[in-house]
C-alpha positions, -999 to +999 in steps of 0.1 A: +000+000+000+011+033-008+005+064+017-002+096-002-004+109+036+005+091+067-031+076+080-056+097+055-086+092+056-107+099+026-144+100+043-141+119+009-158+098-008-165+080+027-194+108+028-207+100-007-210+064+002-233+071+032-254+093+015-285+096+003-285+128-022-289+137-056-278+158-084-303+185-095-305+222-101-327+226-072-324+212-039-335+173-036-339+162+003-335+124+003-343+103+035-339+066+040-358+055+072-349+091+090-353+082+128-345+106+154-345+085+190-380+090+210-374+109+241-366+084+273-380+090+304-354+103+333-340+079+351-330+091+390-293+077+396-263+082+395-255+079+360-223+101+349-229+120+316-192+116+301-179+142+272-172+131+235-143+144+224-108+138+200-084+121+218-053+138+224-028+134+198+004+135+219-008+117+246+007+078+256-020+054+242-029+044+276-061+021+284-092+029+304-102+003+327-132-010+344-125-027+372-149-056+386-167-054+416-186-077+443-224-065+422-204-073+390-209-034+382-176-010+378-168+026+368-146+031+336-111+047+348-080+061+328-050+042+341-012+044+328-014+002+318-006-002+283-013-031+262+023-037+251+011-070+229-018-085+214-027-123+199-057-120+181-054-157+178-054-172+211-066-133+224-034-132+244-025-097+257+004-083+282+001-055+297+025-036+306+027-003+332+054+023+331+090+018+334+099+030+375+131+050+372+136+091+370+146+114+395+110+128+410+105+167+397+104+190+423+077+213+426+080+249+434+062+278+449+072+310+450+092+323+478+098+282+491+123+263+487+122+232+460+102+201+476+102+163+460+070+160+442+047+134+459+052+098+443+021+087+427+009+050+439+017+024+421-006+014+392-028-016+403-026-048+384-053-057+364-075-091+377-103-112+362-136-095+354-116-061+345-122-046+308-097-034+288-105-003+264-072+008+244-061+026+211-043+008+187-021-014+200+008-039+187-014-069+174-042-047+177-046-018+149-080-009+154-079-010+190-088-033+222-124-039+237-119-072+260-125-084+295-097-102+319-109-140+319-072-152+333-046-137+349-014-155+339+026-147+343+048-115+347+074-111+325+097-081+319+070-071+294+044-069+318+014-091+330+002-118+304-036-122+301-062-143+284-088-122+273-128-125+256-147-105+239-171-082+256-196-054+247-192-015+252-220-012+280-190-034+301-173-008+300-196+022+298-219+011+323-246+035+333-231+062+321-241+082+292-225+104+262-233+117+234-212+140+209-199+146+176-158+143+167-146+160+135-121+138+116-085+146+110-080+141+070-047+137+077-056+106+096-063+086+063-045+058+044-049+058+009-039+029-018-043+046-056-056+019-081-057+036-107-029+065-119-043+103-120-056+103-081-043+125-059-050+135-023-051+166-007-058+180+028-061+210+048-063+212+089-083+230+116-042+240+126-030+252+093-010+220+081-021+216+046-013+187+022-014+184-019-015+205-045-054+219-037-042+220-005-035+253-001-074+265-016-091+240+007-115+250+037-100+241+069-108+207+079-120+193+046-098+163+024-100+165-014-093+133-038-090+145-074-090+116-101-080+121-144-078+086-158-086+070-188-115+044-192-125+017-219-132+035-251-152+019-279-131-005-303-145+020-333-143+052-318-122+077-334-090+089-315-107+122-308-136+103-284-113+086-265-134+084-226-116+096-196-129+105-162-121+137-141-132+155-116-130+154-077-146+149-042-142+170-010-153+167+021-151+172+062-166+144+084-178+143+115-180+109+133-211+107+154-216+087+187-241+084+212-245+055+243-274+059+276-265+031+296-290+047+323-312+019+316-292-009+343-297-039+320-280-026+288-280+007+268-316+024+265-306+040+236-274+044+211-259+059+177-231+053+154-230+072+122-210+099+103-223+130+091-209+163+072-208+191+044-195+176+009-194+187-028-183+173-060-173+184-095-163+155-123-172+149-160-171+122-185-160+124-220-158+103-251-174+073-263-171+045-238-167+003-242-198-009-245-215-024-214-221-066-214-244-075-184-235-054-158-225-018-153-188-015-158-171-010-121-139+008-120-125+010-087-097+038-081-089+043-047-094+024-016-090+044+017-090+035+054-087+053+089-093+043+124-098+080+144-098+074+180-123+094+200-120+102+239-155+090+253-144+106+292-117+083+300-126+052+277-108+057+237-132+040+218-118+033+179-135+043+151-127+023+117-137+042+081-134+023+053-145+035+015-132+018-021-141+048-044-148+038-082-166+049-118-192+031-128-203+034-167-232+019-186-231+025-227-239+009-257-207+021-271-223+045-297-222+077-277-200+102-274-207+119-241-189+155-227-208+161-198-203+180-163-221+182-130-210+203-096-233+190-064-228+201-030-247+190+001-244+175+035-249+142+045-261+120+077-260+083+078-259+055+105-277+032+130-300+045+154-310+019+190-340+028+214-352+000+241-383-018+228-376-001+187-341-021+183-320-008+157-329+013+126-316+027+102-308+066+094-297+083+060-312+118+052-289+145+031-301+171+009-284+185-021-283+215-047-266+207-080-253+235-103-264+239-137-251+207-160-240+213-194-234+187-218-234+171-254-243+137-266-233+128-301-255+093-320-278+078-310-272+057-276-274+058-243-246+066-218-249+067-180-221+074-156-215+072-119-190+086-095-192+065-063-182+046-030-188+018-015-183+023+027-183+015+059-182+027+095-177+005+125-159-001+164-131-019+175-125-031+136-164-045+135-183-031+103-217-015+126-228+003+089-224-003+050-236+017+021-232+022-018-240+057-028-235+064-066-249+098-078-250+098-117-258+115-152-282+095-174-285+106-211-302+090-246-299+107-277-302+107-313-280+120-338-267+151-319-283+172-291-262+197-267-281+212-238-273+232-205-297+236-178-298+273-183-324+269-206-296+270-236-304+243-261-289+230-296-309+201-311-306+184-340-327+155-328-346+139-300-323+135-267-328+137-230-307+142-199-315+128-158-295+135-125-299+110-100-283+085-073-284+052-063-285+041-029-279+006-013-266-008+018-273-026+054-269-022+092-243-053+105-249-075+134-216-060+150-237-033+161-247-057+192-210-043+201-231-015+226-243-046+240-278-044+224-294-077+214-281-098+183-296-086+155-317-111+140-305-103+107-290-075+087-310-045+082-309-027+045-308+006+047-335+005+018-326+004-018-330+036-032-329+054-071-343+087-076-342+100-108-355+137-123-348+153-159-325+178-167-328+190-202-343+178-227-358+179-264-365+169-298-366+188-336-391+221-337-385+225-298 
């Protein structure tokens, strides 16, 4: 794999897969299943209400802890264990706690005399029934959720512990939280597939990556594609087809847990939301289409943020395989352009006695489209991404978003949603998307019940014209 920035993630087109927008030039508000959680009654205890935020960047990748207790209850705690190894295999961990050595730093106050700073207690060790939350770890890239079953040897490493799998409300307990966590683009790995993608970035700080760099909005990650695709055996050289264009966008991850319940969470959220736009065109006269639409992947991207939920870092893993999809009978030649913008919210909603739902709403405003479609044919091209969000390395969400230009012609029509039209001939122009995609089992990670089975998100296509027209009009 080949970094184009170290850990960049391209919720880019992560957005676009989540989505549920079109293309059009007036606002389209799509909505797959829209749920907002019903309000829950208070509950009088003594639940904590713990803040959402990013976790630090400098900070030692330390793990929270819940220790066990006699009622089999415990409070989530950030300690200075580390998890200095981890079998995924035999789910073997050590743990290891901070190497004892330094002179203590004094502390001073102002007209006193230097005193020994107090020496913090030692760390305790961890013991059966404790859960272990932790960032990535060795062995453990996206992370550690897992309760002590065995205690076993120390070693110069540290402790060595046998370990099972165990839900978030284990560690979370009664508590509650609820906040959203903007994504670093510079947090993204990216693997080109194609040649012509490049990646660019710009921070909340100032950093700024890539040759758009510099003209990006702070906070917002920009993949920009120019690559040939299948022409037509008997097109002439001047309709060869290429693809360009790009995608931008800022994410936000969204998460949400009320453990005030006592027996499991009453309610909980995972999902990804944000502000995106994208410009791209097609030209020339593509390779006919044999059964299905022609898939071109071009990038696949991954990233693994790591938000602070109070003391517990609970992983977040973003995965998107960006392509161009085109469906043609290889007797059109196509130039066509199309600039949406929008914003986006997708993900998986839990209420006691509901279960788990599904939630996708965006809306969108497209620009005018301008294009030309030479023979008669049909052409119809996508810029998409397949995605998914989940915990601790478990897909919780998938979804295929694909917003596309449709257009059928004969003999030779140009057209521009300004009302400025050429025709020499019937043709026709559409905007729309295509939406797929499913809510996992792994969501029973917040400890909800099993889902039964895998919920679709709803299949969706929306299509409206653009332009179009025939002789005499």
């Amino acid at each position: 794999m080949r970094k184009l920035a170290p850990r960049v993630l391209l919720p880019c087109l992560a957005a676009l897969a989540l989505t549920a927008t079109g293309c059009s030039s007036t606002g389209h508000t799509a909505a797959v299943d829209a749920v907002t959680p019903s309000p829950l009654a208070a509950v009088a205890d003594d639940t904590r209400r713990l803040d959402v935020t990013p976790a630090p960047q400098d900070a030692d990748a330390t793990a929270a802890v819940t220790r066990a207790d006699g009622a089999g209850k415990g409070t989530p705690a950030k300690t200075s264990l580390k998890v200095a190894s981890y079998d995924p295999t035999t789910r073997k961990a050590v743990i290891a706690t901070p190497a004892k050595g330094g002179t203590p730093r004094p502390s001073r106050t102002p007209g006193h005399s230097a005193t020994p700073a107090p020496t913090p207690a030692p760390e305790r060790p961890v013991a059966v029934g404790d859960v272990i939350a932790s960032a990535p770890a060795p062995g453990a890239p996206d992370g550690l959720l897992a309760k002590v079953t065995e205690v076993g040897a120390k070693t110069d490493r540290g402790t060595e512990v046998t370990t099972a799998a165990t839900p978030l409300s284990s560690v979370l307990g009664d508590d509650k939280a609820d906040g959203k966590v903007p994504v670093d683009p510079a947090s993204v790995t990216v693997e080109p597939l194609l040649k012509g993608v490049t990646l660019s970035w710009a921070k909340s700080q100032g950093a700024r990556f890539g040759p758009q760099g510099a003209t990006l909005p702070l906070g917002t990650l920009r993949l920009d594609l120019d690559a040939p695709i299948d022409t037509a055996p008997d097109a002439p050289v001047s309709a060869g087809a290429s693809v360009s264009g790009f995608v931008r966008l800022a994410p936000t991850v969204e998460f949400a847990y009320d453990g005030s319940g006592g027996s499991g969470p009453r309610s909980a959220f995972l999902g990804m939301s944000g502000d995106w736009s994208s410009q791209w065109s097609l030209k020339g006269r593509a390779a006919a289409s044999t059964g299905a639409p022609k898939r071109i992947p071009f990038a696949k991207l991954h990233s693994a943020p790591v938000i602070q939920v109070g003391p517990v870092p609970v992983v977040v893993n973003l995965d998107l395989t960006c392509y161009v999809q085109v469906e043609a009978d290889g007797r059109v030649t196509l130039d066509v352009r199309q600039d949406v913008r929008g914003d986006f919210r997708v993900g998986g909603s839990y209420a006691t006695g509901r279960g788990w739902t599904p939630v996708s709403t965006s809306n969108v405003h497209g620009s005018p489209v301008k294009a030309e479609v030479t023979a008669a044919g049909r052409v119809k091209g996508a810029l998409g991404a397949e995605a998914s969000v989940g915990l601790y390395g478990a897909v919780g969400v998938s979804a295929d978003f694909a917003p596309y230009l449709r257009g059928e012609a004969d003999v030779k029509a140009s057209a521009s949603t300004d009302g400025k039209t050429s025709v020499n001939g019937a043709w026709a122009l559409y905007g729309g998307f295509d939406l797929s995609g499913q809510l996992h089992l792994q969501l029973s990670l917040f400890g909800t019940p099993l889902l039964e089975r895998r919920i679709p998100l709803g299949a969706l296509n929306r299509e409206w014209p653009l332009a179009g027209g025939k002789p005499g009009r």
